[in-house]
ChimeraX commands (.cxc) that place a marker at each C-alpha (Angstrom):
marker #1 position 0.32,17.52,-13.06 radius 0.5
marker #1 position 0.85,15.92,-9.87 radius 0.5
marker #1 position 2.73,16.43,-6.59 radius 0.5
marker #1 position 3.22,14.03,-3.68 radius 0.5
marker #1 position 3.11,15.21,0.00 radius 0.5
marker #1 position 3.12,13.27,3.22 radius 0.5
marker #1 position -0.34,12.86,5.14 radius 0.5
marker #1 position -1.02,13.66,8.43 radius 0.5
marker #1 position -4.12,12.78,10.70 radius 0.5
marker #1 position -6.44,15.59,8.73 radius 0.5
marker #1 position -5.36,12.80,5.62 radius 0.5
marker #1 position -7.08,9.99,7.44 radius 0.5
marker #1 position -10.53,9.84,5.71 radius 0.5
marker #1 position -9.42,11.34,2.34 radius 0.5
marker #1 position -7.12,7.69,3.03 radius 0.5
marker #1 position -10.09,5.84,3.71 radius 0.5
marker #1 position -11.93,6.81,0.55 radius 0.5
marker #1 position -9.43,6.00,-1.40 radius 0.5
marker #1 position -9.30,2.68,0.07 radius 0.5
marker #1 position -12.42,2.45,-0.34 radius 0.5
marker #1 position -13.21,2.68,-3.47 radius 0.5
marker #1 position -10.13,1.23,-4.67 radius 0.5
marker #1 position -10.49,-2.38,-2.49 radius 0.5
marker #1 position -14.09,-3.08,-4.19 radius 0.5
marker #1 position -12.59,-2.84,-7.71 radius 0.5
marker #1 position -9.36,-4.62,-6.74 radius 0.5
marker #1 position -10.42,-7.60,-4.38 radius 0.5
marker #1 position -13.97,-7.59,-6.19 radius 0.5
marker #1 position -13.11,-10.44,-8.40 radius 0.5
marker #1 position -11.11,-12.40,-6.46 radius 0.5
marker #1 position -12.38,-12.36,-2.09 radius 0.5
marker #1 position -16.08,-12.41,-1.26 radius 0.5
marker #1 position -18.04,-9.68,-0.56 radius 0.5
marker #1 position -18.12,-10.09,3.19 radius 0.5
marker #1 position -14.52,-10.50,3.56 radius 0.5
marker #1 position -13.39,-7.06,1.48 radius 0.5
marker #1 position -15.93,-5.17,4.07 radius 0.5
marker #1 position -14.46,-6.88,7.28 radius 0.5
marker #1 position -10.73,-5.90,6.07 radius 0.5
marker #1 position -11.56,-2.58,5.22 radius 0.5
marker #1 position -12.98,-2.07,8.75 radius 0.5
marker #1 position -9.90,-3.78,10.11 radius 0.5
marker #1 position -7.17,-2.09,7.95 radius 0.5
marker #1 position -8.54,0.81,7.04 radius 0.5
marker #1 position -10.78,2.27,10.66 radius 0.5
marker #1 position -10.39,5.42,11.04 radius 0.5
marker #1 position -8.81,4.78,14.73 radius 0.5
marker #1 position -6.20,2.28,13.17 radius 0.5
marker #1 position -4.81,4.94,10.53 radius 0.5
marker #1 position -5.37,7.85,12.92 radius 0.5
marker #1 position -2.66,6.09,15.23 radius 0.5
marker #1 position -0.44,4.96,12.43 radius 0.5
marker #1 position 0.01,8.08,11.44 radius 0.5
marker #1 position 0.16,10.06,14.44 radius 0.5
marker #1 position 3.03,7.30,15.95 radius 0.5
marker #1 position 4.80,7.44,12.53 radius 0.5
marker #1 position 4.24,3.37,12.65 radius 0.5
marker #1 position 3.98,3.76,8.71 radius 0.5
marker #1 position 4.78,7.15,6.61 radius 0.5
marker #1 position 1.69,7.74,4.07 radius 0.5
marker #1 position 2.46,9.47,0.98 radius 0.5
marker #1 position -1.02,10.99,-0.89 radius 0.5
marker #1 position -0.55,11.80,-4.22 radius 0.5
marker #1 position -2.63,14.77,-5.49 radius 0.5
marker #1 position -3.70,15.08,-9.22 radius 0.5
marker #1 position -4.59,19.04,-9.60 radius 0.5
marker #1 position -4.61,19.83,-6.12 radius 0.5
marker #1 position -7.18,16.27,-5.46 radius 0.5
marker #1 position -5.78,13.01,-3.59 radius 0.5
marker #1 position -6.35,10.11,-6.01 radius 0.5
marker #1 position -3.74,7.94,-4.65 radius 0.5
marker #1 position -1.25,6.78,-1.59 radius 0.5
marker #1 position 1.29,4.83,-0.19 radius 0.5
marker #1 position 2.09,3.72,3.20 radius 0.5
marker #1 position 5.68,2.43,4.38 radius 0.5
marker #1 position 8.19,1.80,7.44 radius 0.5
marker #1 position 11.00,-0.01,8.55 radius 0.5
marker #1 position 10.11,-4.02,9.16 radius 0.5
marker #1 position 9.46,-5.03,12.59 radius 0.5
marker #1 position 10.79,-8.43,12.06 radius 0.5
marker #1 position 14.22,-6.13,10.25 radius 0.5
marker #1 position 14.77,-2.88,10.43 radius 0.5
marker #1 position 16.89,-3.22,7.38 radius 0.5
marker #1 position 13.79,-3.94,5.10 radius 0.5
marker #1 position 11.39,-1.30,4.55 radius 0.5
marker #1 position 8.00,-2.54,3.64 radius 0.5
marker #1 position 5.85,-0.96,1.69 radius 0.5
marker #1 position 2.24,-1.95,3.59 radius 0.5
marker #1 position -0.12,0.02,1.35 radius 0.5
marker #1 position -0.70,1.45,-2.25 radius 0.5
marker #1 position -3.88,2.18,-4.27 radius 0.5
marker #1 position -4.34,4.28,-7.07 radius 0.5
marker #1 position -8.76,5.39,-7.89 radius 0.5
marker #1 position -9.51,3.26,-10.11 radius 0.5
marker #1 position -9.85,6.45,-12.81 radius 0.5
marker #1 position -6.40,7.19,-12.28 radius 0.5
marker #1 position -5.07,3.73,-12.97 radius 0.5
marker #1 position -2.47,3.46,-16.35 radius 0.5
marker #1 position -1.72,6.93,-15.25 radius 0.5
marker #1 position 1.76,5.84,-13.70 radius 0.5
marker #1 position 1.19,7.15,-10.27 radius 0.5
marker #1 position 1.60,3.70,-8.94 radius 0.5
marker #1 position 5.05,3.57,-10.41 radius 0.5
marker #1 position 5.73,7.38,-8.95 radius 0.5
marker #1 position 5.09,6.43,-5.55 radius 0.5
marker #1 position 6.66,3.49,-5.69 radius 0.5
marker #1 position 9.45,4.68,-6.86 radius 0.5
marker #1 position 8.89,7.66,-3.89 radius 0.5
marker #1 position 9.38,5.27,-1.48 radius 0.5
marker #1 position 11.83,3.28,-2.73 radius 0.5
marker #1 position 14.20,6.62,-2.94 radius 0.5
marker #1 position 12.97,7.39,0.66 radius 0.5
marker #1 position 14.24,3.93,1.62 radius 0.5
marker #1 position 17.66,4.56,0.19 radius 0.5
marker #1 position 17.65,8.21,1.85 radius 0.5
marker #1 position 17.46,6.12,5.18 radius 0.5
marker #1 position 20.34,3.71,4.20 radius 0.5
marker #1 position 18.53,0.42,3.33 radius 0.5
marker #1 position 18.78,-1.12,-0.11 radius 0.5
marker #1 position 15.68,-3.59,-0.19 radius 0.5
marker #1 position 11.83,-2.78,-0.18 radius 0.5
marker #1 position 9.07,-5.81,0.50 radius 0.5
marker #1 position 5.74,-5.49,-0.27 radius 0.5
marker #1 position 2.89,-8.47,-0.19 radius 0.5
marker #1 position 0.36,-9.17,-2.57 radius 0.5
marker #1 position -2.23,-11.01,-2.87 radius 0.5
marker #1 position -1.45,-14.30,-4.72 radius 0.5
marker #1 position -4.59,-13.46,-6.96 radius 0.5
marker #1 position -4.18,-10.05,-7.36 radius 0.5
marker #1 position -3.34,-8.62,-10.99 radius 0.5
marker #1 position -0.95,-5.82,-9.17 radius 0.5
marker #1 position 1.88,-8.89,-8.98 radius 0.5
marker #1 position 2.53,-8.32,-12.66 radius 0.5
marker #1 position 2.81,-4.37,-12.26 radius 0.5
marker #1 position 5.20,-5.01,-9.41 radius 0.5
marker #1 position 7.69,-7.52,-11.66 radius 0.5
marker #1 position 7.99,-4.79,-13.84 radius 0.5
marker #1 position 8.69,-2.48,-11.00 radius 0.5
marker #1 position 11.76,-4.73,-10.08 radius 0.5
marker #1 position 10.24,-6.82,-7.43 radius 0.5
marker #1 position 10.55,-10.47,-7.48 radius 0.5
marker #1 position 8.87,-13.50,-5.37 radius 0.5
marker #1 position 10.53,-13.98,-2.39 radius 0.5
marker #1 position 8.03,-16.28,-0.50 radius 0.5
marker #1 position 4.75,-16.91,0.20 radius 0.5
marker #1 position 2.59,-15.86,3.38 radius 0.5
marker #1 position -0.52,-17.19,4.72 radius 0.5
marker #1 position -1.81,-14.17,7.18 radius 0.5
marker #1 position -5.40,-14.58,9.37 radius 0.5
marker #1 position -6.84,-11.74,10.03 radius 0.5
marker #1 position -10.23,-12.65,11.82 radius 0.5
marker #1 position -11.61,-15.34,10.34 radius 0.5
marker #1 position -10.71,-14.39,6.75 radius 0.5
marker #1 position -6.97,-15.40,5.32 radius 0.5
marker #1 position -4.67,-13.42,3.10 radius 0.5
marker #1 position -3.01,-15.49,1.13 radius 0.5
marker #1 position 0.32,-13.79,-0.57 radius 0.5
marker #1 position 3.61,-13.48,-2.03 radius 0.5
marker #1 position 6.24,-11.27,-0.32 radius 0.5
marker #1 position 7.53,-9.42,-3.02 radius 0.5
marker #1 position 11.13,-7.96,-2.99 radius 0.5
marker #1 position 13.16,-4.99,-4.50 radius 0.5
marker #1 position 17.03,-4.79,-3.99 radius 0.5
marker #1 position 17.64,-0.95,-4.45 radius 0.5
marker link #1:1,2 radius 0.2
marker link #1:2,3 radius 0.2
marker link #1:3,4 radius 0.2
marker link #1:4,5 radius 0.2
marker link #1:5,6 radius 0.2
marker link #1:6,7 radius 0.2
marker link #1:7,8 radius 0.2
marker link #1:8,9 radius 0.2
marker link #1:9,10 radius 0.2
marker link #1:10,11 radius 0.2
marker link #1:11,12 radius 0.2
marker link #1:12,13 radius 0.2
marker link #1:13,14 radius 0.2
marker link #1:14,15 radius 0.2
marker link #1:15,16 radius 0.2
marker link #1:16,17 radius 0.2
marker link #1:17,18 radius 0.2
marker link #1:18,19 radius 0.2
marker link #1:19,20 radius 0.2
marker link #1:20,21 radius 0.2
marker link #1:21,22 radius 0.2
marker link #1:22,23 radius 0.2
marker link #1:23,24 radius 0.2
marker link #1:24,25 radius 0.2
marker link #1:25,26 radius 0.2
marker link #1:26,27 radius 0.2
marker link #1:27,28 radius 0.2
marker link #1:28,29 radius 0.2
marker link #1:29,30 radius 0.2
marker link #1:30,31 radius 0.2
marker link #1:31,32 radius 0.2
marker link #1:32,33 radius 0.2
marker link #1:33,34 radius 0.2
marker link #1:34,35 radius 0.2
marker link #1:35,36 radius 0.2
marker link #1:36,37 radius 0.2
marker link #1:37,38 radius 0.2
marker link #1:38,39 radius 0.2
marker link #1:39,40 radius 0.2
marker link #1:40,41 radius 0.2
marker link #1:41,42 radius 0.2
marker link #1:42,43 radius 0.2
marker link #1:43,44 radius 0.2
marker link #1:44,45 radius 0.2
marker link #1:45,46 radius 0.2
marker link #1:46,47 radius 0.2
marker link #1:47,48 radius 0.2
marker link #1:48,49 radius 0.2
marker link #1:49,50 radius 0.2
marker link #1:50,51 radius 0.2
marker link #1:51,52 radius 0.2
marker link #1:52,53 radius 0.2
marker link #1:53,54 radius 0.2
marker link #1:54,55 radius 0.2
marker link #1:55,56 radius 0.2
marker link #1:56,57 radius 0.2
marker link #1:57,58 radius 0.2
marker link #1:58,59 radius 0.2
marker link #1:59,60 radius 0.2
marker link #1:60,61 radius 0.2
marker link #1:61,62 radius 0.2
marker link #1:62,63 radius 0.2
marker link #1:63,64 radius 0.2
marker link #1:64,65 radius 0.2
marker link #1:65,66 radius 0.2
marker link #1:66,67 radius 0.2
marker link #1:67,68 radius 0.2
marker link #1:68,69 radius 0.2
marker link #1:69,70 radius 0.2
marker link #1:70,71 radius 0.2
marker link #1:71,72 radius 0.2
marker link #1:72,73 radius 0.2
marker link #1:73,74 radius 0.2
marker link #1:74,75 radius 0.2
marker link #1:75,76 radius 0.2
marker link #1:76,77 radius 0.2
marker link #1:77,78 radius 0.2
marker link #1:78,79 radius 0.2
marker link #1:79,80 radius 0.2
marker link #1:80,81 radius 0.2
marker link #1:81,82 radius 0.2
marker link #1:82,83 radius 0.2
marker link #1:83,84 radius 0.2
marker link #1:84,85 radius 0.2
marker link #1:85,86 radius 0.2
marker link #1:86,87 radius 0.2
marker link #1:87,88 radius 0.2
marker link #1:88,89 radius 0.2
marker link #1:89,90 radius 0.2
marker link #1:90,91 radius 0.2
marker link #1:91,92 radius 0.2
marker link #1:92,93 radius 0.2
marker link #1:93,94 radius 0.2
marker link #1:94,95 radius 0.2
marker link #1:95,96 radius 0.2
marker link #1:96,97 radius 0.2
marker link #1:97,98 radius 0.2
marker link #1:98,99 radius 0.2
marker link #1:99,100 radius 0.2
marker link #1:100,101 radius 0.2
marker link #1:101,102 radius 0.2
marker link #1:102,103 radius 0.2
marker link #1:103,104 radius 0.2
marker link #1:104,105 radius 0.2
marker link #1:105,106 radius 0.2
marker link #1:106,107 radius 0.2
marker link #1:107,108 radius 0.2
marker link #1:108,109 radius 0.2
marker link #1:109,110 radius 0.2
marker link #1:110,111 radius 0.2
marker link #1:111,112 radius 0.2
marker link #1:112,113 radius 0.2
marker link #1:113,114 radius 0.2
marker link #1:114,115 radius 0.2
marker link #1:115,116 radius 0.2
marker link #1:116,117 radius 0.2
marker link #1:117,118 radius 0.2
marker link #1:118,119 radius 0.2
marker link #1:119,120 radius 0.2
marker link #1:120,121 radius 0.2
marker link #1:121,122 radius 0.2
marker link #1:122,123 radius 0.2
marker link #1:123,124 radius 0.2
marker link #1:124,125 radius 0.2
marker link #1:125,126 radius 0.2
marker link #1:126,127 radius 0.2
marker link #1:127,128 radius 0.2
marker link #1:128,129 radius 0.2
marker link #1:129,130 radius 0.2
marker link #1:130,131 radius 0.2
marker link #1:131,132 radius 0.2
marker link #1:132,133 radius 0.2
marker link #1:133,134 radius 0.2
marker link #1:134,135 radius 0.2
marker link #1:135,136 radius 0.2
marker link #1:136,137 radius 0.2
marker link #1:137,138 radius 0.2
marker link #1:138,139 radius 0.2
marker link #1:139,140 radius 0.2
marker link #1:140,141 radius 0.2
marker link #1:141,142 radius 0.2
marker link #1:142,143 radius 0.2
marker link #1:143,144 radius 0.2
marker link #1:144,145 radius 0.2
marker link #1:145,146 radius 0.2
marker link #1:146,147 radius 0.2
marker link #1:147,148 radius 0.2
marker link #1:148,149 radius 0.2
marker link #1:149,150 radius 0.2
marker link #1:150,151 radius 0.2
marker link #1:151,152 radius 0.2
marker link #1:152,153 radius 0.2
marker link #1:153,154 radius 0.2
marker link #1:154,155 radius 0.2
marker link #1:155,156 radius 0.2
marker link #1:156,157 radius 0.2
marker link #1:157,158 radius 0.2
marker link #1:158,159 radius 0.2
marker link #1:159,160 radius 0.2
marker link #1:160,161 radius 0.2
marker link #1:161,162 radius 0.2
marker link #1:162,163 radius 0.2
marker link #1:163,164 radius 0.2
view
């Protein structure tokens, strides 16, 4: 049994965690050591999600197995086109994965992005990442690729889209 609420700034480290733990398992294989540390600390400090939250710049979604978060998602509106939404962020524990909460949220946020009167959802991924395959099967298809620095590190990535 699960239910999905929306997080608010008492969410933030309960968000963290999960990032936490979920990043080393995920990017393990495939980005070096020092890199997964330095984007946690960049994507995932407590100040950064703190203000997304409390300046709605992204809507996070926890879901809670039994009354315990073991998974989120974090969306908005595209800068670059308000008539995208972009889903920025979602990580299932890695004990919960094959569980189908992945699918549930995405599928969340995709009917929240409808509710607001758009009909596609991006999401990147890394080029590496395992996740792409999950998100074909989801509906999402290669739309380009995207070569992001942040610090010294680079993301490399396909943006992934979802007519809805």
């Amino acid at each position: 049994m699960y239910t999905i609420r929306t997080a608010t700034v008492n969410d933030v480290e309960t968000i963290r965690d999960i990032a936490d733990k979920t990043w080393w398992v995920t990017y393990g294989p495939i980005l070096e050591h020092e890199q997964i540390a330095f984007m946690l600390g960049e994507i995932y400090s407590a100040e950064k999600i703190t203000k997304q939250v409390k300046e709605n710049q992204q809507t996070f979604l926890l879901l809670e197995e039994e009354g315990k978060p073991v998974a989120f998602a974090a969306y908005s509106p595209r800068e670059e086109d308000a008539e995208i939404y972009k889903l920025h962020k979602l990580y299932c524990l890695p004990e919960t994965q094959g569980k189908g909460y992945g699918k549930v949220l995405i599928n969340e946020v995709a009917r929240k992005t409808k509710d607001a009167g758009k009909q596609a959802l991006e999401l990147n991924v890394n080029r590496y990442n395992n996740a792409k395959s999950f998100y074909e099967k989801m509906g999402f298809s290669i739309a380009y690729e995207e070569d992001i620095a942040i610090g010294k590190y680079w993301m490399n990535d396909y943006v992934m889209r979802k007519e809805l």
